[in-house]
DSSP file (Angstrom, degrees, kcal/mol; ACC not computed):
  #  RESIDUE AA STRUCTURE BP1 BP2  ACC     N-H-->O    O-->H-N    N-H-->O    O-->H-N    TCO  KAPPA ALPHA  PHI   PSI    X-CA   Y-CA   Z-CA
    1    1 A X     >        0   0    0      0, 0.0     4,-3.0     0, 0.0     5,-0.1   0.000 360.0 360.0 360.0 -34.6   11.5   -1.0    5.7
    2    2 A X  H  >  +     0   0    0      2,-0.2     4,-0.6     1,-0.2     5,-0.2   0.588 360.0  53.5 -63.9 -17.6   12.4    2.2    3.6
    3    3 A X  H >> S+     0   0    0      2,-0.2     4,-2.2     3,-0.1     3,-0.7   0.831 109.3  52.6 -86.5 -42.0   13.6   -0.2    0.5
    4    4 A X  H 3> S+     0   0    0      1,-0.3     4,-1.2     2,-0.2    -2,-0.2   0.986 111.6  44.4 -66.1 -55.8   10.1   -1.9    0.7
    5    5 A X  H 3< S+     0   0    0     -4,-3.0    -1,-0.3     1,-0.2     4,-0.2   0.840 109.6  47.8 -60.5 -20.6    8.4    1.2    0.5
    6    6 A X  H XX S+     0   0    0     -3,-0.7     4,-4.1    -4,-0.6     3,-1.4   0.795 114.6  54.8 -86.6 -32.3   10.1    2.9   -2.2
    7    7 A X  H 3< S+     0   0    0     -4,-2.2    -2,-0.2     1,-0.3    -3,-0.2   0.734 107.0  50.0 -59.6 -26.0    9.6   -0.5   -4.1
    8    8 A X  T 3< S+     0   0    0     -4,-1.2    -1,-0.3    -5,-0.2    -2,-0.2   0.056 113.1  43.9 -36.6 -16.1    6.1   -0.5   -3.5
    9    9 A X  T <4 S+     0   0    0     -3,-1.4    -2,-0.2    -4,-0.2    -3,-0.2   0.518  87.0 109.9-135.6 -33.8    5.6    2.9   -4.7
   10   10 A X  S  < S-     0   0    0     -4,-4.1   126,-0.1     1,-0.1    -4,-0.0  -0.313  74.5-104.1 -68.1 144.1    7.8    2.6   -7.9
   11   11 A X        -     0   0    0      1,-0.1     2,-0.3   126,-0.1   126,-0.2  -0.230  32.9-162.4 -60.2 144.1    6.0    2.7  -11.4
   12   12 A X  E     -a  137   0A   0    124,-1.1   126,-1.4   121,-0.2     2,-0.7  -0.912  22.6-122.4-125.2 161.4    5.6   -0.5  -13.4
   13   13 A X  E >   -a  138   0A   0     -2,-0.3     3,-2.6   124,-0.2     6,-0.5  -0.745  43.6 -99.4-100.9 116.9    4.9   -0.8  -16.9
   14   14 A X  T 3  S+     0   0    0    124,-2.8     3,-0.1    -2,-0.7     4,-0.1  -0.070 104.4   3.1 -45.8 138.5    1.3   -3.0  -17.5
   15   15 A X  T 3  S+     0   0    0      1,-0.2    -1,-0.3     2,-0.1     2,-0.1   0.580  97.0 118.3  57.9  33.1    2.2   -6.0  -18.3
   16   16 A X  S <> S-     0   0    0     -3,-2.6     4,-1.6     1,-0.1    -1,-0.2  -0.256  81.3 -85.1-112.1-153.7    5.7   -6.2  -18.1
   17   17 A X  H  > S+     0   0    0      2,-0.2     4,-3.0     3,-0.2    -2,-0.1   0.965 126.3  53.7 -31.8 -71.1    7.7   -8.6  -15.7
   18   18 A X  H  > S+     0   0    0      1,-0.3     4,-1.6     2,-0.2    -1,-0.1   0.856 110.6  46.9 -54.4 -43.2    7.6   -6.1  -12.6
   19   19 A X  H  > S+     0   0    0     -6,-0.5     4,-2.0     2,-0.2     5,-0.5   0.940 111.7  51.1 -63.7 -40.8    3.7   -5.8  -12.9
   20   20 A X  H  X S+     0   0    0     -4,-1.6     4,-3.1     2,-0.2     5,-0.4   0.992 118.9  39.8 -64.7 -43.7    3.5   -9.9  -13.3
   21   21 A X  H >X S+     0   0    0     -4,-3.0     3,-3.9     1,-0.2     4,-0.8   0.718 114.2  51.2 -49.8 -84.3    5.8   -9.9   -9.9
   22   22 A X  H >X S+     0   0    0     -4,-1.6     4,-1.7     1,-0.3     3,-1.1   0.365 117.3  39.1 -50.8 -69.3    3.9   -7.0   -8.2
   23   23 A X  H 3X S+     0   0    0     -4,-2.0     4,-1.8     1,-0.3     5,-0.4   0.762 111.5  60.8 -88.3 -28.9    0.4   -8.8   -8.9
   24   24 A X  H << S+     0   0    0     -3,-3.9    -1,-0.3    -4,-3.1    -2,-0.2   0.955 113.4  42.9 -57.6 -46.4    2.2  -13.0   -8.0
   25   25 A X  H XX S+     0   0    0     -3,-1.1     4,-2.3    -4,-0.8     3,-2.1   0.987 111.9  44.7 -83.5 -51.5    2.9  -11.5   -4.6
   26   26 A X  H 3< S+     0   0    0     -4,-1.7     4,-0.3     1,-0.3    -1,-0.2   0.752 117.3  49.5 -63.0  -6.9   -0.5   -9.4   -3.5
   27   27 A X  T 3< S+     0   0    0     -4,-1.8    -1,-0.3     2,-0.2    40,-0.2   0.415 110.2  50.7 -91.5  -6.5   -2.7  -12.5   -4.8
   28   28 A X  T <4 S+     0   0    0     -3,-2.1    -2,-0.2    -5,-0.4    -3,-0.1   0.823 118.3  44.6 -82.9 -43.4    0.0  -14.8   -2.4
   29   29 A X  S  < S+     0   0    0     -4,-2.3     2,-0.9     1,-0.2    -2,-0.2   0.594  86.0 107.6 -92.1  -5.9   -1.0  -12.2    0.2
   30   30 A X    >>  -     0   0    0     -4,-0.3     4,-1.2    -5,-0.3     3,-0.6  -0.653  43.4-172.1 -49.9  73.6   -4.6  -11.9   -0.2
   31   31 A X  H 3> S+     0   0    0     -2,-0.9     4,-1.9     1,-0.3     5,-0.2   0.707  90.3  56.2 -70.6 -21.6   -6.5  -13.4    2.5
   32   32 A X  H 3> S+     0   0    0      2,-0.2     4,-2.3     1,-0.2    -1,-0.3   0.986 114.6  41.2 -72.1 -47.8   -9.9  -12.9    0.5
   33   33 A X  H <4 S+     0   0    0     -3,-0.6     5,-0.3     1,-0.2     3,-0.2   0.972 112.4  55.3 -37.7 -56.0   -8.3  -15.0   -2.7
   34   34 A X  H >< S+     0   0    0     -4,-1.2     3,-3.1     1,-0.3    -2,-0.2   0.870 114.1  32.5 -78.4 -42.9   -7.0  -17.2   -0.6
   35   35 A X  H >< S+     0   0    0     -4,-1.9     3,-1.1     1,-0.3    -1,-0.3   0.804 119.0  54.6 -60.1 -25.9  -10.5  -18.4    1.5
   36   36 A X  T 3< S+     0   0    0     -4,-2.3    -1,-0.3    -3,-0.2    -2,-0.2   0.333 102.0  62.7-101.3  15.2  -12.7  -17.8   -1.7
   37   37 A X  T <  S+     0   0    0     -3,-3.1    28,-1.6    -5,-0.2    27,-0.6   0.242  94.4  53.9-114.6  37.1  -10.2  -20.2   -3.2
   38   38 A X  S <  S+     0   0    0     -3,-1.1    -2,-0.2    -5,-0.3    -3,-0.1   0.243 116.9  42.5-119.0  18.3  -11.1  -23.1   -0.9
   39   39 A X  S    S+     0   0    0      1,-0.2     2,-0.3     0, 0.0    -2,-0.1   0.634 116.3  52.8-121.7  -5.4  -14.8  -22.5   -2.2
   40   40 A X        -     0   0    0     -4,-0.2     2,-0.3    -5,-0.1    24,-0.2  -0.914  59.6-167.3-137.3 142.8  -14.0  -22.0   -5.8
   41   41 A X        +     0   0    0     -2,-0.3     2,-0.4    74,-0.2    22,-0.2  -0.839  29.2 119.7-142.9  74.9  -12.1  -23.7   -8.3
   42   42 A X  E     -B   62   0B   0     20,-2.0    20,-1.1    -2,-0.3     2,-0.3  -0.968  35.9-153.2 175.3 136.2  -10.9  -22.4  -11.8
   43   43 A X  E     -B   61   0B   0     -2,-0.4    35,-3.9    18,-0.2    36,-0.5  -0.970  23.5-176.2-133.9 119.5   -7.8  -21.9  -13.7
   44   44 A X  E     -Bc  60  79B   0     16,-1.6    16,-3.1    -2,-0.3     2,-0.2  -0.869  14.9-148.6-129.3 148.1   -7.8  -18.8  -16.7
   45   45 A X  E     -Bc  59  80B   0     34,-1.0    36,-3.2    -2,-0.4     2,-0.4  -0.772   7.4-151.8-111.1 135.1   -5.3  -17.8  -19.0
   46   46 A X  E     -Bc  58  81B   0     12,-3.5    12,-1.7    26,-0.3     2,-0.6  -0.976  12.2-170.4-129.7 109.3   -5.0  -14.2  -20.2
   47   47 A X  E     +Bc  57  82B   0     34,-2.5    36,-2.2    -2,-0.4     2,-0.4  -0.885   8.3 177.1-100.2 108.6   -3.7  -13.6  -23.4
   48   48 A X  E     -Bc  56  83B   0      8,-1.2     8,-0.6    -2,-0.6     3,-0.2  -0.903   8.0-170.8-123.2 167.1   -2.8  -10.3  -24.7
   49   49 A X  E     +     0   0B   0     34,-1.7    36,-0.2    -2,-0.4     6,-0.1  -0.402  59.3  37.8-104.8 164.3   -1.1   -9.6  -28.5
   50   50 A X  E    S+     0   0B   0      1,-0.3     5,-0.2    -2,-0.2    -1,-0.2   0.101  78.3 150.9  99.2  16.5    0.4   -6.6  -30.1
   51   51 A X  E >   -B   54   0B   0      3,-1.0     3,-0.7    -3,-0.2    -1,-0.3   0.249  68.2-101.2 -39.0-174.6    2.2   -5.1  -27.2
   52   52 A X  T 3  S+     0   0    0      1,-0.2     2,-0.2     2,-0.1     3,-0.1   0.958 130.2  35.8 -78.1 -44.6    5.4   -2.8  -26.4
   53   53 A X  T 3  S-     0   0    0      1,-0.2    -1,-0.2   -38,-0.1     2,-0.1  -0.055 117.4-114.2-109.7  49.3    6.9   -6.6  -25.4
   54   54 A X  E <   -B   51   0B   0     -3,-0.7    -3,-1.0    -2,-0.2    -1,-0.2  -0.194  66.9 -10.6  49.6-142.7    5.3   -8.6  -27.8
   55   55 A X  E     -     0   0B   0     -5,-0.2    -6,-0.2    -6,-0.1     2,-0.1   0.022  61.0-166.3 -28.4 164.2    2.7  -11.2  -26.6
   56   56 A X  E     -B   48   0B   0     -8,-0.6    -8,-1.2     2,-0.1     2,-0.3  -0.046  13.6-171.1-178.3 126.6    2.0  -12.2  -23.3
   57   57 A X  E     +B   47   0B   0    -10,-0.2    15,-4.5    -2,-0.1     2,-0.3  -0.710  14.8 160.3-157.6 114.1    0.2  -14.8  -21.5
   58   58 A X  E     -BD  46  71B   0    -12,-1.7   -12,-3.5    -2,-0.3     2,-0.3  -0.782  18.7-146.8-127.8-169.2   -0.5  -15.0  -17.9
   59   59 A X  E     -BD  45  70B   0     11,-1.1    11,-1.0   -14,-0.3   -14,-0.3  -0.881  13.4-146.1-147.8 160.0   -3.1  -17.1  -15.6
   60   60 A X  E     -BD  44  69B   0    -16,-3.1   -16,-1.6    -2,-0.3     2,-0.4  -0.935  24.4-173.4 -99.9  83.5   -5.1  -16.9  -12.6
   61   61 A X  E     +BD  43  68B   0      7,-2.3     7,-2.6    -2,-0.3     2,-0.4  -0.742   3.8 179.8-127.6 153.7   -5.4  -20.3  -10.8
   62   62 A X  E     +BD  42  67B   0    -20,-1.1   -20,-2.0    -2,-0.4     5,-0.2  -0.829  24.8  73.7-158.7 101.0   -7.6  -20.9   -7.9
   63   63 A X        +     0   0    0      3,-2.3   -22,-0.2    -2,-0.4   -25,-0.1  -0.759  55.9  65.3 155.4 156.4   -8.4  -23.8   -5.8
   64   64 A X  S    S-     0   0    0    -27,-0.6   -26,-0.2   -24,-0.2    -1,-0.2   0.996 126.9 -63.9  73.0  67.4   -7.5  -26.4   -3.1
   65   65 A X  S    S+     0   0    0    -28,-1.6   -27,-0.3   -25,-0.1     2,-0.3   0.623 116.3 106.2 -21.7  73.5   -7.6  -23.0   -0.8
   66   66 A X        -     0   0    0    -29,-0.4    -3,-2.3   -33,-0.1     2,-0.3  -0.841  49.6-167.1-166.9 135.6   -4.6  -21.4   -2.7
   67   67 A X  E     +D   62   0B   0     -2,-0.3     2,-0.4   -40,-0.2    -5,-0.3  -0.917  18.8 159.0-109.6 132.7   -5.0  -18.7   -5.0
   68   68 A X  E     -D   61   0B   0     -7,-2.6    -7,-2.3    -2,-0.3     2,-0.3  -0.989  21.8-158.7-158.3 157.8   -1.8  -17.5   -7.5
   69   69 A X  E     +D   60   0B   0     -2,-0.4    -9,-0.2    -9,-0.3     2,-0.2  -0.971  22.6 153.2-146.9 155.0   -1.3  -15.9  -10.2
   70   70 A X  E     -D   59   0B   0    -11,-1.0   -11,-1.1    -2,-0.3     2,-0.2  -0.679  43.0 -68.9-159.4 171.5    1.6  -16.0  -12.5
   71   71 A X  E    S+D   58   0B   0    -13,-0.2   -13,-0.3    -2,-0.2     2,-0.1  -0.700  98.0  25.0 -69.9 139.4    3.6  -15.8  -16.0
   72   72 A X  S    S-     0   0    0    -15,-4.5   -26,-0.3    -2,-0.2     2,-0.2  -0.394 102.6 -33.4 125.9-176.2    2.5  -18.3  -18.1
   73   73 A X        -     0   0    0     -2,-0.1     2,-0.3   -28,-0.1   -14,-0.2  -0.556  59.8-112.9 -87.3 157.8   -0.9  -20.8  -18.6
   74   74 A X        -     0   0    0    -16,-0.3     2,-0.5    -2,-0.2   -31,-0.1  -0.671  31.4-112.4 -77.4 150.9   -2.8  -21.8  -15.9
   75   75 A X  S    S+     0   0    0      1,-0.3     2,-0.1    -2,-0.3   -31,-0.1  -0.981 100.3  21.3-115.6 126.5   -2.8  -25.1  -15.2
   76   76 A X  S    S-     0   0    0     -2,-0.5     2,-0.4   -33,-0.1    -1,-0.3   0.685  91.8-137.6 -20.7 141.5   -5.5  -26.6  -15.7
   77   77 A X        +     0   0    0      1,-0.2   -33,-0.2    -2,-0.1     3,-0.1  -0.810  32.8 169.1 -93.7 147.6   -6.9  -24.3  -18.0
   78   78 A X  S    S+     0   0    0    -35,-3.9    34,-1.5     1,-0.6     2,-0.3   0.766  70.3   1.4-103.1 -72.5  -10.6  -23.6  -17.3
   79   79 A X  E     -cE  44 111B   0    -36,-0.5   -34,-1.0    32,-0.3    -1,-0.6  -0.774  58.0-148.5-150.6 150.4  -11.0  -20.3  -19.9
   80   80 A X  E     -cE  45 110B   0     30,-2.1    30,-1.9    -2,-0.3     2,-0.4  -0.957  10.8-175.9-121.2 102.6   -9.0  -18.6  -22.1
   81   81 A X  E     +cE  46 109B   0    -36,-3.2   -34,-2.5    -2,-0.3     2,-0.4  -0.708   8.0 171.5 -94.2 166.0   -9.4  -15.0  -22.7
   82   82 A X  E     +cE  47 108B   0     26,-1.4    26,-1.7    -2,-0.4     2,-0.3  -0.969   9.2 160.5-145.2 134.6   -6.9  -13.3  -25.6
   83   83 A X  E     -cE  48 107B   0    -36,-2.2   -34,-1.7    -2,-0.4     2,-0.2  -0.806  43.5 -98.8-134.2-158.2   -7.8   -9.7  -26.5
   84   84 A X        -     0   0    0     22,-0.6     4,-0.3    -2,-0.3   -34,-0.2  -0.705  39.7-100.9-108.1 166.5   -5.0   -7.1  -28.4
   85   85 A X  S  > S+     0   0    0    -36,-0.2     4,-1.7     2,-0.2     5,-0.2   0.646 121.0  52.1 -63.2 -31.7   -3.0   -4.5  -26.3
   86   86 A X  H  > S+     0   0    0      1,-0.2     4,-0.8     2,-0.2    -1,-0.2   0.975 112.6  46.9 -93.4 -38.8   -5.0   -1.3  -27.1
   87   87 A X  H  > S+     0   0    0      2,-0.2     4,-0.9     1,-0.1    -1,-0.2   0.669 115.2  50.3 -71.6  -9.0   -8.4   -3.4  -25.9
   88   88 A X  H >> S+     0   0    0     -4,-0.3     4,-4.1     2,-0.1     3,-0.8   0.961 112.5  46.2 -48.0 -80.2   -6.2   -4.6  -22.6
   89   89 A X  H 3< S+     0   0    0     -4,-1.7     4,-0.5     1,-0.3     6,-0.2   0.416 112.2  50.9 -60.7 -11.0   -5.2   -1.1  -21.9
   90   90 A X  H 3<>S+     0   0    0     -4,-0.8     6,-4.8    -5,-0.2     5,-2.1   0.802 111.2  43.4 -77.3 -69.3   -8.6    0.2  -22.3
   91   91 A X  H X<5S+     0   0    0     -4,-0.9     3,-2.2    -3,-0.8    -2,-0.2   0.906 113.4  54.0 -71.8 -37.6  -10.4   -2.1  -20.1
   92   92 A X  T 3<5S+     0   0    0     -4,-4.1    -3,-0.2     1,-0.3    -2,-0.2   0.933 114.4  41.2 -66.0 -28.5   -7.6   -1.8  -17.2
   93   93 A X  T 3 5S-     0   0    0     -4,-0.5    -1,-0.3    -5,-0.1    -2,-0.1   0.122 116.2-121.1 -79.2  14.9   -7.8    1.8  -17.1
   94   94 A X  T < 5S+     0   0    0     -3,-2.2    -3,-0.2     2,-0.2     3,-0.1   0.646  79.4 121.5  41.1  26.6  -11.6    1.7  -17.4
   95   95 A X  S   <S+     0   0    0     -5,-2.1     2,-0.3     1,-0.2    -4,-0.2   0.732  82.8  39.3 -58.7 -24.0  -11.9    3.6  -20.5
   96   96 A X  S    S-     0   0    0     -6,-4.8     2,-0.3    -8,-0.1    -2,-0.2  -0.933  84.4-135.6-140.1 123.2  -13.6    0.4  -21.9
   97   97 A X     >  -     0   0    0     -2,-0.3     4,-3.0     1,-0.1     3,-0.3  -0.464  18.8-132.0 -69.1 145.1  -15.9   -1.6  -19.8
   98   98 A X  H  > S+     0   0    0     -2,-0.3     4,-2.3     1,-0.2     5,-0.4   0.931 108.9  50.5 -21.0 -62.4  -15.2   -5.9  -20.1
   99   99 A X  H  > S+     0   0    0      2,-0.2     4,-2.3     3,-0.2    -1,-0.2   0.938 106.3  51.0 -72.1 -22.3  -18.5   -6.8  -20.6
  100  100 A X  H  > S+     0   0    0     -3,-0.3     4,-1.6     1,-0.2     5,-0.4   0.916 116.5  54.6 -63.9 -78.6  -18.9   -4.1  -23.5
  101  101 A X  H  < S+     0   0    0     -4,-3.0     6,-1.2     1,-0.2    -2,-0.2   0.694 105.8  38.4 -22.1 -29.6  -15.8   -6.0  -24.7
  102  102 A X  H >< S+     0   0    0     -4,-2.3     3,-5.4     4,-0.2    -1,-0.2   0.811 112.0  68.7-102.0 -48.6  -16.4   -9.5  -24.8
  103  103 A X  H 3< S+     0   0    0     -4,-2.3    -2,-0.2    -5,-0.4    -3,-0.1   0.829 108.6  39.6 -20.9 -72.9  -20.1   -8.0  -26.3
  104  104 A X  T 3< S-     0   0    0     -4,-1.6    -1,-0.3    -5,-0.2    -2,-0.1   0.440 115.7-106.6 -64.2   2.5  -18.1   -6.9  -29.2
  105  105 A X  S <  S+     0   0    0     -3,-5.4    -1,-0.2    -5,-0.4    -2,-0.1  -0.137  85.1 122.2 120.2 -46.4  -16.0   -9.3  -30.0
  106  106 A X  S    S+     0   0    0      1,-0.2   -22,-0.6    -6,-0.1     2,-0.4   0.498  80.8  35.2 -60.1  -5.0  -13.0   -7.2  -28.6
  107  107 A X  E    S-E   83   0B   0     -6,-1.2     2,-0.8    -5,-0.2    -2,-0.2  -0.804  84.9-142.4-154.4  91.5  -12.0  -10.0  -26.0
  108  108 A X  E     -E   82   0B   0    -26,-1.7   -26,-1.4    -2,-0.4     2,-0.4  -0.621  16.7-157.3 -63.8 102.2  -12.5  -13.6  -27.2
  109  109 A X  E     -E   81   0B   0     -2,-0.8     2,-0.5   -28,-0.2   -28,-0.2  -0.674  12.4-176.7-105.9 122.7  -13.5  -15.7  -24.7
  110  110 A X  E     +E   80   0B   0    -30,-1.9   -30,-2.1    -2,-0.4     2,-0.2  -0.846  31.2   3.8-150.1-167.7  -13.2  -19.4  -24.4
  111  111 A X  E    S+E   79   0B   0     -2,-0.5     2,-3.7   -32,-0.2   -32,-0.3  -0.439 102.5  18.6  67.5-149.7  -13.8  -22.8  -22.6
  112  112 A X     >  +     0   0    0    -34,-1.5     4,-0.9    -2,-0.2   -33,-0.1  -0.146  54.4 165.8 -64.3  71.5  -15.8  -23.2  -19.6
  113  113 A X  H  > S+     0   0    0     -2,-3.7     4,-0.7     1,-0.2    -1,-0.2   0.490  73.1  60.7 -85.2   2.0  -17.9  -20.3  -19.3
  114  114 A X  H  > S+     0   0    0      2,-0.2     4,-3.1     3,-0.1     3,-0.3   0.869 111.1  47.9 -64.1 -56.3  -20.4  -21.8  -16.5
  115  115 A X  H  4 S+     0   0    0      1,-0.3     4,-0.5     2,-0.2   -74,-0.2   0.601 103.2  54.8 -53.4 -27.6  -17.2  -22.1  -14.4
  116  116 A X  H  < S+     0   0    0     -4,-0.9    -1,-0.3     2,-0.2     4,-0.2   0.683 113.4  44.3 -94.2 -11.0  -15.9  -18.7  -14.9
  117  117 A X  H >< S+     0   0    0     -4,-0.7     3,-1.3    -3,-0.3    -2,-0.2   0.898 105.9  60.0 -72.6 -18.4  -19.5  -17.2  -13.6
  118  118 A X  T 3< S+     0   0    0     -4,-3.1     3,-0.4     1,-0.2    -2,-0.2   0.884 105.7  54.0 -27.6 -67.4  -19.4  -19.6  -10.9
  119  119 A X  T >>  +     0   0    0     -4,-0.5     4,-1.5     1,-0.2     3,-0.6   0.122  69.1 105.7 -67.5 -16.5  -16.1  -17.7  -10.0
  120  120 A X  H <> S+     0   0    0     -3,-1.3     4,-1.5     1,-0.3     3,-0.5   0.900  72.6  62.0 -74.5 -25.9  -17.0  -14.0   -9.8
  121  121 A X  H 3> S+     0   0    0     -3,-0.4     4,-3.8     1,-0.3     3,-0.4   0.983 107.5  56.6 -28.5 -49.7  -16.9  -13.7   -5.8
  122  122 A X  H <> S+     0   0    0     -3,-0.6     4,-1.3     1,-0.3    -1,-0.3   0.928 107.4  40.4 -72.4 -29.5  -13.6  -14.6   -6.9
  123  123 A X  H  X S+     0   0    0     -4,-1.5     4,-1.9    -3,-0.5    -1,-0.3   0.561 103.0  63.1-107.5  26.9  -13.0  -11.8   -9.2
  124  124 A X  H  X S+     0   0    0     -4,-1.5     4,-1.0    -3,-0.4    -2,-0.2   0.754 101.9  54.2 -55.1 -50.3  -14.4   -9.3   -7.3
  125  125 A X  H >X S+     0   0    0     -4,-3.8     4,-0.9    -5,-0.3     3,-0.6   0.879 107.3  56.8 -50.7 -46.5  -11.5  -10.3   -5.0
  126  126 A X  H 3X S+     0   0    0     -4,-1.3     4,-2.7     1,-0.2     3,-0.3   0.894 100.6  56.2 -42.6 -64.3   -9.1   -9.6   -8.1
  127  127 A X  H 3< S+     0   0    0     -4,-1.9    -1,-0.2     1,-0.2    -2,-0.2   0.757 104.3  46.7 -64.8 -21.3  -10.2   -6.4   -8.7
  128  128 A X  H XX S+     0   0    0     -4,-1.0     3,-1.1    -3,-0.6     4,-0.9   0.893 112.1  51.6 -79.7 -20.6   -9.5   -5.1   -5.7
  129  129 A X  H 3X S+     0   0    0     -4,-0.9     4,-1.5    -3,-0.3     3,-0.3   0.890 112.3  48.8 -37.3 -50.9   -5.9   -6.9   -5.8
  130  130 A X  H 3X S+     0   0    0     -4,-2.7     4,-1.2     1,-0.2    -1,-0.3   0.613 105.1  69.0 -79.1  -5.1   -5.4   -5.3   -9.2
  131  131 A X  H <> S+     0   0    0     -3,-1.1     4,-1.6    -5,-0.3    -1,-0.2   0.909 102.3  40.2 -59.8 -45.0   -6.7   -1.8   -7.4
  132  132 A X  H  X S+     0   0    0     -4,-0.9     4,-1.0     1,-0.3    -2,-0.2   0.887 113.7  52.9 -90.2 -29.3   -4.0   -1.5   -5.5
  133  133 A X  H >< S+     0   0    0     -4,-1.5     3,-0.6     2,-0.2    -1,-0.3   0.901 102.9  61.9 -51.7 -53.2   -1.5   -2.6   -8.4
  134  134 A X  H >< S+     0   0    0     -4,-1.2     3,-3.8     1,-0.3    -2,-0.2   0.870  85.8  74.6 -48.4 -59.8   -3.0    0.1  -10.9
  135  135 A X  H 3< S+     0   0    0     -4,-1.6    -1,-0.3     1,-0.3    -2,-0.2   0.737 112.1  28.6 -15.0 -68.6   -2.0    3.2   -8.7
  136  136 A X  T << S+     0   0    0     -4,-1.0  -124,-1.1    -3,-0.6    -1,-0.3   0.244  97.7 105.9-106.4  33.2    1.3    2.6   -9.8
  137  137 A X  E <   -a   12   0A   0     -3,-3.8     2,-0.4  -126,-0.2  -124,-0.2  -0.473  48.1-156.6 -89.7 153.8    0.9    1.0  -13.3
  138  138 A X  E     -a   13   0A   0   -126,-1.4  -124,-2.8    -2,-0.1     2,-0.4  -0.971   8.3-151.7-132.4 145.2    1.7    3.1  -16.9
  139  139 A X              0   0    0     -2,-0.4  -126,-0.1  -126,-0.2   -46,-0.0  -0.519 360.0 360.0-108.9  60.1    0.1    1.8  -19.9
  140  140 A X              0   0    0     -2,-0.4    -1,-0.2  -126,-0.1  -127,-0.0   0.531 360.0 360.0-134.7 360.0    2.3    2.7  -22.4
């Protein structure tokens, strides 16, 4: 139990491997994902550019009541967003709200955009998943 806690409590660097594991298992273990994904349906793709480790493209997928998230595209893709690293790092740390973001451009949003507001119960669930993740994220 003492490796799982110090493993839980060591820093990961946004958006590097360890953060995609960290966030693939607490969205496996999420009972709120996982019931709001046998009401919900949608698979998004997150692209962000100009990072420390170049690109990098993960997804969200959500439906048939199983929720995961992963390296890679979603499959099906529903929406795509792609923003750059410094507008990423921005919004996860709340320095810059999302919706200011896609206002401005800063986060390009595309595809089914009935489907992802259909969806927000479901990222409301996200964010707190990604709460718990942040605590021990650096964005550098």
């Amino acid at each position: 139990m003492a490796a799982t806690r110090s493993q839980t409590r060591r820093v990961i660097r946004y958006l590097s491997l360890d953060w995609l594991d960290a966030l693939t298992a607490s969205v496996a273990a999420d009972h709120d994902l996982q019931r709001l994904a046998g009401e919900h349906t949608i698979g998004v793709t997150q692209v962000v550019t100009g990072g420390p480790e170049g690109d990098v493209t993960y997804h969200l997928q959500v439906g048939g009541g199983r929720a995961s998230f992963g390296a890679g595209v979603a499959e099906p893709e529903d929406v795509r967003m792609q923003q750059t690293w410094d507008t990423a790092v921005a919004v996860a740390t709340g320095e810059l709200n999302a919706q200011k973001a896609f206002i401005e451009g800063r986060i390009l949003l595309t595809g089914d955009q009935q489907r992802l507001m259909g969806a927000q119960p479901v990222f409301g669930a996200l964010d707190a998943v990604f709460r718990t993740v942040r605590e021990r994220t650096e964005y550098h």
